[in-house]
FIKOLFI-175150 format. One record per residue: z, x, y of N, C-alpha, C, O in turn; residue in one letter; residue number from 1. Coordinates in nm, 3 decimals. Each point is the difference from the previous one (the first is absolute). Layout:
! FIKOLFI-175150
Z,X,Y,Z,X,Y,Z,X,Y,Z,X,Y,A,NUM
...
***
This chain:
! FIKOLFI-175150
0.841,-0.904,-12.897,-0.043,0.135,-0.032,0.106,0.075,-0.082,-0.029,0.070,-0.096,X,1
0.134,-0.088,0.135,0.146,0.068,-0.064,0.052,-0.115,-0.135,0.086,0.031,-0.083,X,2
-0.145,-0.139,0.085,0.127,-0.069,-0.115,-0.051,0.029,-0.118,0.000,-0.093,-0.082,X,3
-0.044,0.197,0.049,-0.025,0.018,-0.127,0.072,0.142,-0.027,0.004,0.046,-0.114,X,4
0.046,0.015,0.212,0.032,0.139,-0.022,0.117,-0.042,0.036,0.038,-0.109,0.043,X,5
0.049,0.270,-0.079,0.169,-0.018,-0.012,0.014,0.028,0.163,-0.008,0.109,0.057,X,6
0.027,-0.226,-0.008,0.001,0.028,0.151,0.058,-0.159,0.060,-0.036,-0.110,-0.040,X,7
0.140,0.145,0.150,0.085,-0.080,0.072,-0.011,0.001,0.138,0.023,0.110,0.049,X,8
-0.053,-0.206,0.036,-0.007,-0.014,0.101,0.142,-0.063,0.118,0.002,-0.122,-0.015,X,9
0.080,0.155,0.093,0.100,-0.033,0.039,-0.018,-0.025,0.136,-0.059,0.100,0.039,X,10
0.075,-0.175,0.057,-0.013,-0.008,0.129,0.188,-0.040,0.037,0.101,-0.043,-0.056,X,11
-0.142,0.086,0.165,0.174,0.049,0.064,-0.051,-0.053,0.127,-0.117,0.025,0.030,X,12
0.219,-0.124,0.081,-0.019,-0.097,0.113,0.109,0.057,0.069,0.104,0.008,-0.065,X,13
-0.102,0.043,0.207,0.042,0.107,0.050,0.047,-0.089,0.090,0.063,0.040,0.098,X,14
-0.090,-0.186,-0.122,0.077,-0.116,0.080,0.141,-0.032,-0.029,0.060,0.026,-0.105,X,15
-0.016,-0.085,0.210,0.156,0.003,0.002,0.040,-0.132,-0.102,-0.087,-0.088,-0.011,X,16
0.196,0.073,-0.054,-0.015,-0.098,-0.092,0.015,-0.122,0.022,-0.033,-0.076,-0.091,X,17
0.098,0.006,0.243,-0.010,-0.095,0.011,-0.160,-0.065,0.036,-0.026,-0.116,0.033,X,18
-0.087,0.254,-0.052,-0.145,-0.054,0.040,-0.086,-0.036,-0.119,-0.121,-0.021,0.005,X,19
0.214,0.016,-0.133,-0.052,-0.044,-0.122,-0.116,-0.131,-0.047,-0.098,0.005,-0.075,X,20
0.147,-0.101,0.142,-0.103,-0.144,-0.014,-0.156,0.056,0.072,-0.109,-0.047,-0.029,X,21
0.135,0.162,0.130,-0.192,-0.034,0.058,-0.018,0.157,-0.109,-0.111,0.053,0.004,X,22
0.176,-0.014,-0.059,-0.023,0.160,-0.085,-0.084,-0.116,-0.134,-0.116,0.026,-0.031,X,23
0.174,-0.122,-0.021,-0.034,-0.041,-0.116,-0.139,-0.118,0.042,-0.098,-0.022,-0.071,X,24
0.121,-0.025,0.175,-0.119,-0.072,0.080,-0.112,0.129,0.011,-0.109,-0.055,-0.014,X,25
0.093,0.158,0.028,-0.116,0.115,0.024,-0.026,0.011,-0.108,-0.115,-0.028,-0.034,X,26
0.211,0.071,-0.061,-0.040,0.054,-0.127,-0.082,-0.125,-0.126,-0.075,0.042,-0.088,X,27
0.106,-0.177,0.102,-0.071,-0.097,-0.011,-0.119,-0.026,0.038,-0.088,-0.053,-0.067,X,28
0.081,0.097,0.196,-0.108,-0.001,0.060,-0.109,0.103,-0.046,-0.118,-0.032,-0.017,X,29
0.157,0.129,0.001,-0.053,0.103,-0.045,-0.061,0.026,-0.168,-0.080,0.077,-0.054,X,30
0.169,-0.190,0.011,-0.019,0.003,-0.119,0.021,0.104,-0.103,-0.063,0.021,-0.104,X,31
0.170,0.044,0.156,0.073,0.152,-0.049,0.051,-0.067,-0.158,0.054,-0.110,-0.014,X,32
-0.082,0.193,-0.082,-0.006,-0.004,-0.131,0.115,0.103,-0.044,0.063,-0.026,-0.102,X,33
-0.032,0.142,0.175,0.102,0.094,0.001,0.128,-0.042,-0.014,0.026,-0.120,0.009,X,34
0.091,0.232,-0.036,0.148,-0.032,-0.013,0.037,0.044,0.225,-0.017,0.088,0.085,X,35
0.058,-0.190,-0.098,0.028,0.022,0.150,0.105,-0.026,0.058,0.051,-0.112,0.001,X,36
0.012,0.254,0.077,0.151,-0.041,-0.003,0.015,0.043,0.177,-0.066,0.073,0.074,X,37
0.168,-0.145,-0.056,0.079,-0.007,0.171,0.080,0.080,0.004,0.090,-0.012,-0.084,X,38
-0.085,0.104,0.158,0.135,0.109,0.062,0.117,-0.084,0.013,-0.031,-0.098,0.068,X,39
0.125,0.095,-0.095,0.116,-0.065,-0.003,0.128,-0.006,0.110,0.108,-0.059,-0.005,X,40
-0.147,0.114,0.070,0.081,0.086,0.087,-0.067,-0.043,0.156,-0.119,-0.028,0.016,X,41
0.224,0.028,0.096,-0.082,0.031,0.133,0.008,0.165,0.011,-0.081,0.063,0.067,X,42
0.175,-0.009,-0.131,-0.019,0.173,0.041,-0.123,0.086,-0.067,-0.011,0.057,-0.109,X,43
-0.090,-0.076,0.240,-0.172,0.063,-0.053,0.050,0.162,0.010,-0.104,0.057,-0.033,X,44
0.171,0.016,0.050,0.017,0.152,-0.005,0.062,0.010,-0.152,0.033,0.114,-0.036,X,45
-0.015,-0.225,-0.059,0.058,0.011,-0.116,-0.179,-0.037,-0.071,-0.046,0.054,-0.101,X,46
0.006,-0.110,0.149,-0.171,-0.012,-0.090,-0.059,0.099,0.046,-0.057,0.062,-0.090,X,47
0.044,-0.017,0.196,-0.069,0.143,0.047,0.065,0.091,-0.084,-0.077,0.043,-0.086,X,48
0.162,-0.008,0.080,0.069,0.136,-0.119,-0.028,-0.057,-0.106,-0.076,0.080,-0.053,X,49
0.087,-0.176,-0.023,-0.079,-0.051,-0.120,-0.143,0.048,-0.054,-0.032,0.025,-0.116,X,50
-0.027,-0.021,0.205,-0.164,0.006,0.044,-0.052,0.165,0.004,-0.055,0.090,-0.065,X,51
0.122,-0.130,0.209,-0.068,0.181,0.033,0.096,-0.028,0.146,-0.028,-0.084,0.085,X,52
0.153,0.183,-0.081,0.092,0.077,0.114,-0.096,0.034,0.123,0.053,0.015,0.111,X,53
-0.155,-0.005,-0.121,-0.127,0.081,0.087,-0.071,-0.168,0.113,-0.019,-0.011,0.121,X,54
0.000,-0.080,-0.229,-0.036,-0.138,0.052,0.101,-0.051,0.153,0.117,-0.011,0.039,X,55
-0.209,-0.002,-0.010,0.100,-0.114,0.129,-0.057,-0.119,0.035,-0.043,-0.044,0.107,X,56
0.052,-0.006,-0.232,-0.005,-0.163,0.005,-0.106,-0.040,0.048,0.002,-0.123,0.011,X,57
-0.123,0.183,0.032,-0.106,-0.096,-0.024,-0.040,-0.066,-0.073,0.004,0.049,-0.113,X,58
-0.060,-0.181,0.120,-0.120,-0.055,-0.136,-0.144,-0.021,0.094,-0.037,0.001,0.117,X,59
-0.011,-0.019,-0.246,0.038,-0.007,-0.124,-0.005,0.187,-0.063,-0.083,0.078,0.045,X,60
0.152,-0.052,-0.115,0.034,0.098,-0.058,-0.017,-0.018,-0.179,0.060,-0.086,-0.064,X,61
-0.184,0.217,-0.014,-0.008,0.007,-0.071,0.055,0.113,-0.091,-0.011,0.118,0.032,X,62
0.079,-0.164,-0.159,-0.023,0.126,-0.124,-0.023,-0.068,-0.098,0.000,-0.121,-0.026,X,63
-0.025,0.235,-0.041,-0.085,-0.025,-0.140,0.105,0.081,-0.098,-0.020,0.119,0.025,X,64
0.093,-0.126,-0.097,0.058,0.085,-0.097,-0.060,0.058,-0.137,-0.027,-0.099,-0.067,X,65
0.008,0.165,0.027,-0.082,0.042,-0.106,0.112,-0.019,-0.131,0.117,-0.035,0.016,X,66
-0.178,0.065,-0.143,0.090,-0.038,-0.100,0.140,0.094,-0.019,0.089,-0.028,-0.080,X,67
-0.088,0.102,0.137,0.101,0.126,0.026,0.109,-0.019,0.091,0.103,0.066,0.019,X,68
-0.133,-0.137,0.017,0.084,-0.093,0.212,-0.038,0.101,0.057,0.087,0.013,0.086,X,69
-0.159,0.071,-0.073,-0.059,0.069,0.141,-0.100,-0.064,0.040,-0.086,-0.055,-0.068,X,70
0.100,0.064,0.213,-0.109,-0.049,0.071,-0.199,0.030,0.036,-0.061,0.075,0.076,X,71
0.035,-0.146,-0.145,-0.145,0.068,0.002,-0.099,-0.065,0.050,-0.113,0.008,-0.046,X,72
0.155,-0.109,0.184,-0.064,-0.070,0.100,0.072,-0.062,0.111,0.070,-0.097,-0.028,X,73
-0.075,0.142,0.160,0.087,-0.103,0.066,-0.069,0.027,0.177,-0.040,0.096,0.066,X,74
0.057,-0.233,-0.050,-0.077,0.034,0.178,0.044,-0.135,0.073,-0.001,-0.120,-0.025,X,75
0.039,0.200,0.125,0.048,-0.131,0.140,-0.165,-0.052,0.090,-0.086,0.053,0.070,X,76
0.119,-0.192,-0.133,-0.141,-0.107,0.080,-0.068,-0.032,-0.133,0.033,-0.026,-0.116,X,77
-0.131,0.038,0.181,-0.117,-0.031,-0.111,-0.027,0.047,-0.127,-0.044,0.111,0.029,X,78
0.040,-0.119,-0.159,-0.016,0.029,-0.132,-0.130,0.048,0.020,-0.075,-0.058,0.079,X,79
0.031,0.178,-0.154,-0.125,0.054,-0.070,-0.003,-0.086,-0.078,0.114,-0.024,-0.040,X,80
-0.217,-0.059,-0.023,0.021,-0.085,-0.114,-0.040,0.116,-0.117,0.056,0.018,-0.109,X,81
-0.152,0.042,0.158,-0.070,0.109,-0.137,0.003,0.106,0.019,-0.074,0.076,-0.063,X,82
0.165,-0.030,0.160,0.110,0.123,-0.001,0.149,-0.038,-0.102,0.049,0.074,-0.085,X,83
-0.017,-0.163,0.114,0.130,-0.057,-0.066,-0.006,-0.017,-0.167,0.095,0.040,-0.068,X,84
-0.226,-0.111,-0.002,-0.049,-0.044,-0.095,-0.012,0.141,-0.098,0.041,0.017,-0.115,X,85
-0.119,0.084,0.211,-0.012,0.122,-0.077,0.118,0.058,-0.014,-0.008,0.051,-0.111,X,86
0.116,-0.025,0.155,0.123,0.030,0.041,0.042,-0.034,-0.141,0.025,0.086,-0.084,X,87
-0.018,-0.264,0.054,0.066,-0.029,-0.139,-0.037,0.051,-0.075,0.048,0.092,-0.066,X,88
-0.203,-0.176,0.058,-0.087,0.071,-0.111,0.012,0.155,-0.071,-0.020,0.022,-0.119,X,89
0.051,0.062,0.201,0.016,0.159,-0.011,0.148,0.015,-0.076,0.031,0.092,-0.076,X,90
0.043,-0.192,0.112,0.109,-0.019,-0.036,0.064,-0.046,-0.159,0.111,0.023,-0.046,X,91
-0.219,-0.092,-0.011,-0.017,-0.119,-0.120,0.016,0.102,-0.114,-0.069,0.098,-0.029,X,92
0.160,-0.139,-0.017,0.025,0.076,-0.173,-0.081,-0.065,-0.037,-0.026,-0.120,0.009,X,93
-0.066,0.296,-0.104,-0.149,-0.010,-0.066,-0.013,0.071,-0.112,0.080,0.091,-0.023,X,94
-0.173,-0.119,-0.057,0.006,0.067,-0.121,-0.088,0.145,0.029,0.005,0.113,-0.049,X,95
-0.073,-0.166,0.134,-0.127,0.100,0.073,-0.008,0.030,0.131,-0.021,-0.083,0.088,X,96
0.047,0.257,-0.063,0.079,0.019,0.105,-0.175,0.044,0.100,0.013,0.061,0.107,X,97
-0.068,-0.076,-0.125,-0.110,-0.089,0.066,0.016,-0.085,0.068,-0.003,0.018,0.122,X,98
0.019,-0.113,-0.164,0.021,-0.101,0.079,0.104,-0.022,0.186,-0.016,-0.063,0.104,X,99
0.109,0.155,-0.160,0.066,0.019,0.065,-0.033,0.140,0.134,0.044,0.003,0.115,X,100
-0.137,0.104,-0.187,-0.066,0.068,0.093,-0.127,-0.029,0.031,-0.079,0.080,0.049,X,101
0.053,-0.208,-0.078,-0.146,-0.040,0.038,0.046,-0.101,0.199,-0.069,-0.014,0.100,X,102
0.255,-0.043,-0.144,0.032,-0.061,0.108,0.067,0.098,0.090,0.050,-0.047,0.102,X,103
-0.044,0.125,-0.114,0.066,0.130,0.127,-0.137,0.079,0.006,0.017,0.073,0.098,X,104
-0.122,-0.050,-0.139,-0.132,0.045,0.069,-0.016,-0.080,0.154,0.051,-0.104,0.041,X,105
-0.141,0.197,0.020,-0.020,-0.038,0.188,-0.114,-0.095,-0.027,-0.034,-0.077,0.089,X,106
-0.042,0.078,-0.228,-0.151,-0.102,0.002,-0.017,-0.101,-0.009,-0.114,-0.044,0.006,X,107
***
């Protein structure tokens, strides 16, 4: 839906790094096409301030960054898939700013 637009997808693994082999075993599995990167670190209060200072380490834990780096989607558990989607979408440098208030409308 996105690889045609100027748009990047990043997933971040909130796993500790010696849990790397079953991180790349899921993501195989999954068949993740994304740039996907491992926290590097065991200190998770250094990825939580990364993130959001407010987080306490639940997952799965979402954001969405908009082209600006502000945040213009993010929720602990379950993803809106088409809460999240409109989120970008609303987000998408456009020639027609329609488009963009057609994806922040409630309809």
């Amino acid at each position: 839906m996105y690889s045609p637009r100027d748009f990047n997808m990043v997933t971040v693994s909130a796993n500790m790094p010696d849990e790397q082999p079953g991180v790349l075993r899921f993501l195989e599995k999954k068949h993740a096409t994304t740039r996907n990167l491992l926290f590097g670190s065991t200190e998770t209060e250094k990825l939580q301030a990364a993130f959001d200072p407010a987080w306490q380490s639940a997952v799965p834990y979402t954001v969405v960054l908009g082209p600006d780096g502000k945040v213009i989607y993010k929720t602990l558990g379950s993803v809106d898939l088409l809460q999240m989607r409109r989120k970008i979408l609303a987000a998408m440098p456009t020639d027609y700013i329609g488009f963009n208030n057609y994806w922040t409308s409630d309809k």
